[in-house]
C-alpha positions in Angstrom: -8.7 51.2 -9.4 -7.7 52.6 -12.7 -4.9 54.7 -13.5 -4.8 57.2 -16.3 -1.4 58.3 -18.0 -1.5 61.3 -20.2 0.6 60.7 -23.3 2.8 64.2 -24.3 4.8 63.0 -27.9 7.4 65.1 -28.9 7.2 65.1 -32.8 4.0 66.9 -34.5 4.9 64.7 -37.5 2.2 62.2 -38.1 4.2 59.3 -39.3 6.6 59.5 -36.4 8.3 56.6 -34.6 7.8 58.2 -31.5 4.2 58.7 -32.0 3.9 55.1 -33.0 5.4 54.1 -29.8 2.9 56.3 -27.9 0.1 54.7 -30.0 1.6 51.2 -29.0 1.2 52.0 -25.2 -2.2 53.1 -25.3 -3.1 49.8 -27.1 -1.0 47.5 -24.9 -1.5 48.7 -21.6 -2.6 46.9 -19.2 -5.9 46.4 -17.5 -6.7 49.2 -15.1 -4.5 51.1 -17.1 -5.4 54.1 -19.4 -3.1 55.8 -22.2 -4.5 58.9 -23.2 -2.5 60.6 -26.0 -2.7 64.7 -25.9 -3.7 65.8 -29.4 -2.5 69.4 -29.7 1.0 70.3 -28.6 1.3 72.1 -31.6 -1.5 74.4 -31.1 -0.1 75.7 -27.6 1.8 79.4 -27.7 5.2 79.2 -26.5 5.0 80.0 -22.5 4.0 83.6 -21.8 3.4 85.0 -18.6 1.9 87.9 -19.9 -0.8 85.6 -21.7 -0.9 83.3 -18.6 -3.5 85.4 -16.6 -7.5 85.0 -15.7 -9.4 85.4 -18.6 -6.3 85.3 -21.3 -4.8 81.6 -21.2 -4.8 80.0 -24.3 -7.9 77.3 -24.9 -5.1 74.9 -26.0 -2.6 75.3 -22.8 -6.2 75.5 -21.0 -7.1 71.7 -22.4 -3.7 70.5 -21.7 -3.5 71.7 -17.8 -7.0 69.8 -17.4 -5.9 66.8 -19.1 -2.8 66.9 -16.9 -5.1 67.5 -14.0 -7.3 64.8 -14.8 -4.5 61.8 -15.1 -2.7 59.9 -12.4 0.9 59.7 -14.3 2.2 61.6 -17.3 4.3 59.7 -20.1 6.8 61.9 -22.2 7.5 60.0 -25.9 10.6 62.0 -26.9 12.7 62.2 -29.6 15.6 63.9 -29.6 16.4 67.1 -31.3 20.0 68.4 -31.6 20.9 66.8 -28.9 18.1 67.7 -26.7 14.3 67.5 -26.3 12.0 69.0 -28.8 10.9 72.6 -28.2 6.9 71.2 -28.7 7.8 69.2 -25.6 9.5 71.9 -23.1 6.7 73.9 -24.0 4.1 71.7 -22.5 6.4 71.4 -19.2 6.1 75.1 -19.3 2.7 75.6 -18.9 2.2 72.5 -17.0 4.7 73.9 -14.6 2.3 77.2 -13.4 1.3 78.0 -10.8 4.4 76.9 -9.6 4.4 74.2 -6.6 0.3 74.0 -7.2 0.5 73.3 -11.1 -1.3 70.1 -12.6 1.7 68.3 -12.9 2.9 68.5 -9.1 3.6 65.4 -7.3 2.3 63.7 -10.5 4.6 60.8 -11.2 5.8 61.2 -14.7 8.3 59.1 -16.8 10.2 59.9 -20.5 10.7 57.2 -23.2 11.2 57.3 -27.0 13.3 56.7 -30.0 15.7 58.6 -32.1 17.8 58.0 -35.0 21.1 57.2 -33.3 22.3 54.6 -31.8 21.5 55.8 -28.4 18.2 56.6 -28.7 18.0 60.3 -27.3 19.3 59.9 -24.1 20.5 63.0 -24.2 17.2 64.5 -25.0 15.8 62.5 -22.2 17.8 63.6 -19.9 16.7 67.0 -20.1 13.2 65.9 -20.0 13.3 64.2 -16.7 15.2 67.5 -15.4 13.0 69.7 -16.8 9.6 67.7 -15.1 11.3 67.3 -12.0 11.7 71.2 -11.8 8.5 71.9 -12.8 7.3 69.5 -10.1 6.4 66.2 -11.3 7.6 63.5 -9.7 10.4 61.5 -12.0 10.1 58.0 -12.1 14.0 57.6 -12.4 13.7 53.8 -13.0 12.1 54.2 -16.4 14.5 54.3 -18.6 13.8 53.1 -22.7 15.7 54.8 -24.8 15.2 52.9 -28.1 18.3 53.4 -30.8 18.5 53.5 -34.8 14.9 53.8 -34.8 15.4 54.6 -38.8 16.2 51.1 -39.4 14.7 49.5 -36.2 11.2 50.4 -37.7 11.9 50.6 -41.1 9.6 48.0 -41.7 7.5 47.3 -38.7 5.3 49.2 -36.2 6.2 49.1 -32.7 3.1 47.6 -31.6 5.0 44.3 -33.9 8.1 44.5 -32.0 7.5 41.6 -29.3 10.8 43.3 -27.1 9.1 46.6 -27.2 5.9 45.7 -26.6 7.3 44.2 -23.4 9.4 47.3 -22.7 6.6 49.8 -22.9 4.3 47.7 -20.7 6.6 47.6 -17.7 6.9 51.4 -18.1 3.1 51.4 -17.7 3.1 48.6 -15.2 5.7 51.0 -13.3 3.9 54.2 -13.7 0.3 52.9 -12.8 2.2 51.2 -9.2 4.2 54.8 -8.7 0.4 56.5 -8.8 -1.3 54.1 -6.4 2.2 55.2 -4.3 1.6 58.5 -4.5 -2.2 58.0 -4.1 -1.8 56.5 -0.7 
C-alpha cells in the first residue's frame, strides 16, 4: 500500500530553504511513500465565500482541494513570517477547510516542518499551523515536530538533501505520516 503526502511550502521564493527541504522529502522518502509538492499556492485568491460557490471557485483553489483529496497525509514546509505562518500558507488551510467538517483535508493526518532564520526555527509559525489544520479539520500529527534553526547559515553552503541529520529527520516525519494514514485508513 502506498501512501501519498501532498507537499504545501510556505515561501513562493524559488531558492528557498524551505522549498529545498520539501524537495529533499520527496527525494528521500521512503518506499511506499509518495511526496507530491503543490505547485501553485501563489495563484490561489485569498479565501472568499462569495467566490467559493458552484460554478465560480477558482481553477487554482479547485486543483488544490483535488490534490488534497487525492493524498493520504498532508505535509506543511513552513517558514516563519513575523512571528507566524506565511499568509500563502493560511490561505491554502482556508480553502482546504470548506465545506466545513466534509472538506478535503478532514480526518486527513497532516504534520508542519520547516526552517527559518532564527535560532528556533519558526516554532512560532508552526504553531499556528498545526492550530490552524486542526480547526479546519485535519488531523495533527502532534509528534512531528522539526523545527530546523539558523537556516541562513545552516544551508549556506549545502542543500538539505546533503545534510545526513536532516535527511534522517525528514524521513521519520514521512515514516510517521505514511503509519498515521494506514491508522486512519483502518
Amino acid at each position: 500500500m502506498s501512501t501519498k503526502v501532498l507537499t504545501l511550502v510556505g515561501s513562493l521564493r524559488a531558492g528557498s530553504v524551505n522549498r529545498q527541504l520539501a524537495e529533499t522529502a520527496a527525494l528521500i522518502a521512503p518506499e511506499g511513500v509518495e511526496v507530491e509538492i503543490f505547485e501553485g499556492l501563489g495563484r490561489i485568491p485569498f479565501y472568499n465565500e462569495d467566490i467559493d460557490v458552484e460554478g465560480s471557485v477558482p481553477e487554482a483553489a479547485v486543483a488544490l482541494r483535488a490534490a488534497a483529496a487525492g493524498a493520504d497525509a498532508v505535509l506543511l514546509v513552513c517558514p516563519e513570517y513575523n512571528g507566524t505562518m506565511p499568509a500563502v500558507l493560511k490561505n491554502a488551510i482556508d480553502w482546504l477547510s470548506r465545506p466545513f467538517g466534509t472538506s478535503a483535508i478532514s480526518g486527513t493526518p497532516a504534520a508542519v516542518i520547516g526552517s527559518a532564520f532564527g535560532q528556533f526555527g519558526g516554532v512560532w509559525a508552526h504553531d499556528d499551523a498545526r492550530k490552524s489544520l486542526g480547526i479546519a479539520g485535519a488531523s495533527v500529527v502532534e509528534d512531528v515536530r522539526l523545527s530546523i534553526g539558523a537556516s541562513v547559515t545552516r544551508f549556506a553552503e549545502i542543500h538539505p538533501k546533503d545534510d545526513a541529520e536532516v535527511v534522517e529527520q525528514i524521513r521519520t516525519v514521512l515514516e510517521t505520516l505514511a503509519d498515521s494514514s494506514a491508522v486512519a485508513a483502518a
